[in-house]
C-alpha positions in Angstrom: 3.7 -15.3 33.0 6.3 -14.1 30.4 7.0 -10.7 29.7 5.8 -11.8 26.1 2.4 -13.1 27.4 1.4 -10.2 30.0 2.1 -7.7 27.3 -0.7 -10.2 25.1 -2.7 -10.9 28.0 -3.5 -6.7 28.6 -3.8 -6.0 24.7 -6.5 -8.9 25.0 -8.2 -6.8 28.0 -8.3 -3.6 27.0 -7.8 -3.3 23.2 -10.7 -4.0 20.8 -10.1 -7.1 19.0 -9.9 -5.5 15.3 -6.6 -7.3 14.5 -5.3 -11.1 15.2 -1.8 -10.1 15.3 1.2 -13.1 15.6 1.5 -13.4 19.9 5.2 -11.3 19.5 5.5 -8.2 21.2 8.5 -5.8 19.5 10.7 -3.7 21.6 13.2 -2.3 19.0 14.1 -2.7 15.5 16.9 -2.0 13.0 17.0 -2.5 9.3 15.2 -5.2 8.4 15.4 -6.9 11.7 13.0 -6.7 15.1 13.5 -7.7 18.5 11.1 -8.7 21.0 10.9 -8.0 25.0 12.4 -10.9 25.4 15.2 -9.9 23.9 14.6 -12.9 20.4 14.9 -11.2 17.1 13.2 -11.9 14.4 13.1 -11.2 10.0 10.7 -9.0 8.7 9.6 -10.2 5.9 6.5 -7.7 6.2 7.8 -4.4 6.5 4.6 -2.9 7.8 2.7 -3.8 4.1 5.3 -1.6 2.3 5.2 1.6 5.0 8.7 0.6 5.9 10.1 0.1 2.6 13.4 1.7 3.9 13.5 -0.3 6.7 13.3 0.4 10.5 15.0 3.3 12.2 16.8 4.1 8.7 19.1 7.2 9.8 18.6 9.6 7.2 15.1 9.2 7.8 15.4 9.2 11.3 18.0 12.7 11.4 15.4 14.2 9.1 12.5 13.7 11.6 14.9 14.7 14.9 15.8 18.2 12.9 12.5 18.7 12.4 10.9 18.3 15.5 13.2 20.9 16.8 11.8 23.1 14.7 8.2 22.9 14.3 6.1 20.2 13.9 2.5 21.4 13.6 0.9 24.8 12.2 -2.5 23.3 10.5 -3.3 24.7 6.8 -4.4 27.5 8.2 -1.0 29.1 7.7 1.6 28.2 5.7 4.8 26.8 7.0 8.4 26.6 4.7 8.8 22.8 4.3 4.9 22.4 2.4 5.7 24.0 -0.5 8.9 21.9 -1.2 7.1 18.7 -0.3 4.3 19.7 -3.4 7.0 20.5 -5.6 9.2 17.8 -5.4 6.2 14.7 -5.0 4.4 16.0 -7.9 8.2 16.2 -9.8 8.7 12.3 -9.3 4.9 11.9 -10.3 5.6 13.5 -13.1 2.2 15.6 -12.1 1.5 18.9 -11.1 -0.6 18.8 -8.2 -0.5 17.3 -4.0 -3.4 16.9 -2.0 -1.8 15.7 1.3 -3.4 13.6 3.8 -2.4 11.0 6.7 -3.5 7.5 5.9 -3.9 6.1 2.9 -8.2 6.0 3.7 -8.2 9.2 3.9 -6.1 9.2 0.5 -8.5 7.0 -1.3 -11.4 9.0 0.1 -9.7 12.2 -1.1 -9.8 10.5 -4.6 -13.3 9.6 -4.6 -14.5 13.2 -3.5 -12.1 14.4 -6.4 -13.5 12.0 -8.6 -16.8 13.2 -8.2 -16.2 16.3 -8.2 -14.7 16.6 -11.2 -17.4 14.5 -12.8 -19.8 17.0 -12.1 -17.8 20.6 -12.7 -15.8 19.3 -16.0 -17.3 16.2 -17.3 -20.8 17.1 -16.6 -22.3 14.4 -15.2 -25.7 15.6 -13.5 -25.8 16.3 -10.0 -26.0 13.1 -7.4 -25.4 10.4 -10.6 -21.8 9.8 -10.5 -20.1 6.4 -10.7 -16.9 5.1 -9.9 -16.0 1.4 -11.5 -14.0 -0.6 -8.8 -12.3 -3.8 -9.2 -13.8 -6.9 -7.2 -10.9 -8.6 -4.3 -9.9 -5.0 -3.9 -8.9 -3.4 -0.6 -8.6 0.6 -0.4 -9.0 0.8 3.1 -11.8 0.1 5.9 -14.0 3.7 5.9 -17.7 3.4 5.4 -17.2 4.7 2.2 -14.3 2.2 1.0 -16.2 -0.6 2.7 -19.0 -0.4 0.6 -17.1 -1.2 -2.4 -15.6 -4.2 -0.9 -15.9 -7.8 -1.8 -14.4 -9.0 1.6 -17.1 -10.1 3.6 -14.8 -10.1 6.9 -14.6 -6.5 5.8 -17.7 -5.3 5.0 -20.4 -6.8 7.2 -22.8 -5.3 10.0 -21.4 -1.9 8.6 -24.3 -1.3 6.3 -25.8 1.0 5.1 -23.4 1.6 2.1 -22.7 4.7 0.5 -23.8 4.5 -3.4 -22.5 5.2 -6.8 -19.9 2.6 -7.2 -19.6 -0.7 -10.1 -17.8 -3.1 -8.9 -16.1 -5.6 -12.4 -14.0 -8.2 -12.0 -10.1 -7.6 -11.5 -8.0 -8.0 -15.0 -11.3 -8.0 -17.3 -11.5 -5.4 -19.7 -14.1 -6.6 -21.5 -16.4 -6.2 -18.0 -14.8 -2.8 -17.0 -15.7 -2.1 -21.1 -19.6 -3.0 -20.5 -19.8 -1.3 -17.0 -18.8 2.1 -18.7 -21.8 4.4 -18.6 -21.8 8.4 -19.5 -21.9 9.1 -15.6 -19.0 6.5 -14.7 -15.9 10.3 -13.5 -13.5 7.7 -12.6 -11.8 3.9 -12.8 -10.1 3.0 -9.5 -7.8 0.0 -9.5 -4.6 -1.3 -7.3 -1.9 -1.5 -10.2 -1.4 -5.4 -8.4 -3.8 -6.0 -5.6 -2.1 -6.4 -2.4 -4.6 -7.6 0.6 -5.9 -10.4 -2.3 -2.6 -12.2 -2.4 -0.7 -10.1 -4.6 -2.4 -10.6 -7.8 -0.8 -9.0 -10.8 -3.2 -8.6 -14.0 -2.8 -10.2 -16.8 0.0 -8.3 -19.5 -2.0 -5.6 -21.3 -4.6 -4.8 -18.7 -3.1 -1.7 -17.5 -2.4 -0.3 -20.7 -6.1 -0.8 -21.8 -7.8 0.5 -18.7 -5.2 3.5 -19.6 -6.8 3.5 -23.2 -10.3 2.9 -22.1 -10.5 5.8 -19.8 -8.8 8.4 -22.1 -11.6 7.0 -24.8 -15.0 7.6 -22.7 -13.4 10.9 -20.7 -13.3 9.1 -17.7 -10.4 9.2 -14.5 -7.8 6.1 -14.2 -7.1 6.3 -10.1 -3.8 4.2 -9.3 -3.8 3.2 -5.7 -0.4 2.9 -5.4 -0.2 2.9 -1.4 1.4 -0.7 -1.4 3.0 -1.0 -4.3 4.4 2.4 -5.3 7.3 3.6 -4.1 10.2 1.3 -4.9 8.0 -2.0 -3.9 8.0 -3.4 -7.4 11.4 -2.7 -8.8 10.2 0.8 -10.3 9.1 3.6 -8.6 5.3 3.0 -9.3 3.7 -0.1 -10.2 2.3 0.8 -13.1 5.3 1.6 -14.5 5.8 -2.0 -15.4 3.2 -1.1 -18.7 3.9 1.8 -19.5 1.2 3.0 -17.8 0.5 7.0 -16.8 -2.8 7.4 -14.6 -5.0 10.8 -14.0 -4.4 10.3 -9.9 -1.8 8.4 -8.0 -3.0 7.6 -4.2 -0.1 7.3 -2.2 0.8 6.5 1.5 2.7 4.0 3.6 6.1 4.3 2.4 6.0 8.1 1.7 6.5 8.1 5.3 9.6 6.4 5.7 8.2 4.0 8.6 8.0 7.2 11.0 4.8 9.5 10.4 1.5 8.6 8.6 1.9 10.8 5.4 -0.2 10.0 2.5 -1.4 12.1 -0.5 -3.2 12.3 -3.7 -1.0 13.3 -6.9 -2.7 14.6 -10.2 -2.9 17.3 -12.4 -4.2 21.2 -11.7 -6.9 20.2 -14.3 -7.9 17.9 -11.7 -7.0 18.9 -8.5 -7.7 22.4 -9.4 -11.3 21.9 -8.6 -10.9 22.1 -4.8 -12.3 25.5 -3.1 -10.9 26.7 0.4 -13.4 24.7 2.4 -14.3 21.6 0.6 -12.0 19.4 1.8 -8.8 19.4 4.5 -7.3 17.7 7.0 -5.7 19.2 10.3 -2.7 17.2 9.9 -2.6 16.9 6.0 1.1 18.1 5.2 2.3 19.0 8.5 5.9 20.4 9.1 7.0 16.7 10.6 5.5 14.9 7.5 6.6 16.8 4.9 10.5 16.6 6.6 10.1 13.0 6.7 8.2 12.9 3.1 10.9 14.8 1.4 14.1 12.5 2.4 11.7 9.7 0.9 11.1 11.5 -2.2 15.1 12.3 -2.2 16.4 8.8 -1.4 13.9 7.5 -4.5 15.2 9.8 -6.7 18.7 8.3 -6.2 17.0 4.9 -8.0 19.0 2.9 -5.5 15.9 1.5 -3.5 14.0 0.5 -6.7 17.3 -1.2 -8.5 17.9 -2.9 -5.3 13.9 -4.1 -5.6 14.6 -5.1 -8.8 17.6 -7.2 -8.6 16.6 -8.7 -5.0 13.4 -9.3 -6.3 14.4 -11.5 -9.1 16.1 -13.4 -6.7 13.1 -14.2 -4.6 10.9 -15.0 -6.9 13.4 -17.0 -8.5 13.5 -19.0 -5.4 9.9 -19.1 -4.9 9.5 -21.0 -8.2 11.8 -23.6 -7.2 8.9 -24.1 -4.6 6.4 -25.1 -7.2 4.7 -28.0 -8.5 6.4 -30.2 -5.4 4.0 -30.6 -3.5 3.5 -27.7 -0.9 3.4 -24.2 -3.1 0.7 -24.5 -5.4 1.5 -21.1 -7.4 3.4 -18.1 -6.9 2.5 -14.3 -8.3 4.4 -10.8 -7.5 6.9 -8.1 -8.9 10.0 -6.7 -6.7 10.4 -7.7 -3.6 7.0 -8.2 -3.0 5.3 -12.0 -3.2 2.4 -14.1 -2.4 2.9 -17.8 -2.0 -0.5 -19.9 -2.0 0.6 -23.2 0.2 -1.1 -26.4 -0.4 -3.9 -26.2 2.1 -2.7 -29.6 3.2 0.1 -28.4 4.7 -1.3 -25.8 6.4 -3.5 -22.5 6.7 -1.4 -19.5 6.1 -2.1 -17.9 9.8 -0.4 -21.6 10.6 2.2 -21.0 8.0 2.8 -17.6 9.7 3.2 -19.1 13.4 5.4 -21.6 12.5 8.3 -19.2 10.3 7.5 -16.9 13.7 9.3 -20.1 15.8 11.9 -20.1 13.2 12.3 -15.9 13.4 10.9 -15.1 10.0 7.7 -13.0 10.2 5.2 -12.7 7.4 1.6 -12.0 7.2 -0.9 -14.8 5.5 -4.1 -13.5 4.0 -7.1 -15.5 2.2 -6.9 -19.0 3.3 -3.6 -20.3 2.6 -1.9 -17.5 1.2 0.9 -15.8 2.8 2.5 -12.4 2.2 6.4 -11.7 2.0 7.2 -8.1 1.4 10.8 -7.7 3.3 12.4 -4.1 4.4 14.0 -3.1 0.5 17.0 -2.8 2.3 17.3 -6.3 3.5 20.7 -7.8 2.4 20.5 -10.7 0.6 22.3 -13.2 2.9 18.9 -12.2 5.3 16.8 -13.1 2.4 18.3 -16.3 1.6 17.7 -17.2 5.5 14.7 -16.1 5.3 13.6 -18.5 2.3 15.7 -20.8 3.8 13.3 -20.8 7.3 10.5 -21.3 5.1 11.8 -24.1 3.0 12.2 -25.8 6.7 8.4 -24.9 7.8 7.3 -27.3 4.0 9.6 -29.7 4.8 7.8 -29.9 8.0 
């Protein structure tokens, strides 16, 4: 056997089978390029779902991580060490919110805005004890707790992992009218994915945002962006919602805040909101480490700069630019995104979009498909765009066929 297949053939022996990953086992990477043990390299055009918006082994991200783990890399809340405080400061600065909550994953982000949610319900909003509900949108994916999994549409997702927690609505995605009706006096918070990434990269109709933003200020109630995969840069602004005009109670961030290195996530909001917490109620051993916080800061630096979202921008215009070309011939049926950040929905006659996937693979593009014939591109920000024109290029050759 190949190098390639004996790496496969032990994953298949002693890993549990909670993933179907492309058969290509990466060695190294640089940029927005990987190689595998065989030495092939290959485009990402996935960029680990937006964690490695600044693509792999970027240097300052890289230095910043090295420094630190010559310092100190782990102290637990229960003292304080000198990079936390900066880390607060300057993530709730780009917010333009007062208040971190750090965590690791973005689960444990979403579950830290759920618990907030609630909690403010019942302190501030005074919704009686046990009766809080939090309005979800249907096709969403938050993560794969217990808890997240209960508010899940995704059967694949959700099955044989009964029984699910309570209190949550679920309306369908872009209707205001239905997220209007679902509205009760014990509904703390709305909890939406400014576009909804794992569902194909829907964007909501023009306006939504902006009314769930109006909506929630009317009936007292919490607007939670999840902006794990499409904050940061992703979308040609730093945050998604930005596209609107749009200001939420809670931003729920991970992946990219990062850098591609450490799991760093958080929840951002204000201190009339995350105020509520109590030494004790809620923590996480690794929450705002020394080595996160290093790493999280040089993100929240190199945003600042613009460049990163500018270049989403401008790249992104290009790409989907291209995409539509695609359209109406035969093989794309429709294409939907912001940024550099697309899903392409390929005429099932051509193909699934796991067999979309495994053919750019032989051509050294890989993507990610997701619902049938849908596939995912979401390159490395830093991807030039001679690489991006391959790229497209590779998958023009895969509907040609």
């Amino acid at each position: 056997m190949s190098t390639t297949e004996t790496a496969i053939a032990s994953t298949e022996a002693h890993s549990a089978h909670n993933y179907h990953p492309l058969p290509v086992v990466v060695a190294t990477a640089d940029g927005a390029w990987m190689t595998d043990v065989e030495g092939r390299r290959y485009l990402d055009m996935l960029a680990g779902y937006s964690a490695l918006n600044f693509g792999h082994g970027n240097r300052r991200l890289i230095d910043a991580a090295k420094a630190q783990l010559e310092r100190v890399t782990l102290t637990s809340r229960a003292f304080h060490h000198d990079r936390f405080a900066d880390f607060c400061a300057r993530l709730a600065e780009l917010c333009g919110m007062e208040m971190v909550l750090p965590m690791n994953t973005g689960a444990e982000a979403v579950e830290t805005a759920v618990k907030t949610a609630r909690k403010w319900g019942y302190q501030v909003k005074g919704v009686p004890d046990g009766m809080a509900k939090i309005i979800v949108a249907a096709d969403n994916f938050h993560g794969r707790t217990t808890t997240i999994v209960s508010f899940s549409t995704d059967h694949e997702a959700r099955a044989d992992f009964g029984p699910y927690t309570p209190g949550f609505e679920i309306v369908p995605y872009g209707d205001l009218t239905a997220l209007r009706e679902a509205m009760t006096e014990n509904t703390v918070a709305v909890l939406l994915e400014p576009i909804q990434g794992e569902a194909g990269v829907l964007v909501p109709p023009a306006g939504y945002l902006p009314g769930v933003r109006e909506l929630t200020r009317e009936r007292n109630v919490l607007f939670i962006a999840d902006e794990i995969q499409s904050g940061l840069g992703r979308t040609g602004r730093t945050f998604a919602c930005e596209h609107e005009g749009v200001v939420p109670d809670m931003y729920v961030l991970g992946k990219a805040l990062g850098g591609g290195v450490v799991p760093v996530s958080a929840v951002v909001s204000s201190a009339a909101v995350l105020g509520i917490f109590r030494p004790g109620e809620h923590g996480s051993t690794f929450g705002g480490n020394p080595l996160a916080c290093a790493v999280a800061l040089e993100v929240i630096a190199m945003l600042r700069t613009g460049e990163y979202q500018q270049r989403a921008a401008e790249l992104g215009e290009h790409l989907h630019q291209e995409l539509g070309l695609l359209v109406g011939g035969g093989a794309v049926e429709a294409v939907r995104g912001r940024g550099l950040w697309a899903g392409v929905d390929i005429d099932p006659g051509r193909g699934t979009g796991r067999e979309i996937s495994e053919r750019l693979m032989d051509r050294r593009v890989l993507v990610k498909d997701t619902h049938g014939s849908t596939i995912r591109i979401a390159p490395p920000l830093v991807i030039s765009k001679e690489d991006l024109d391959w790229g497209l290029e590779q998958l023009r050759g895969v509907l040609r066929g």
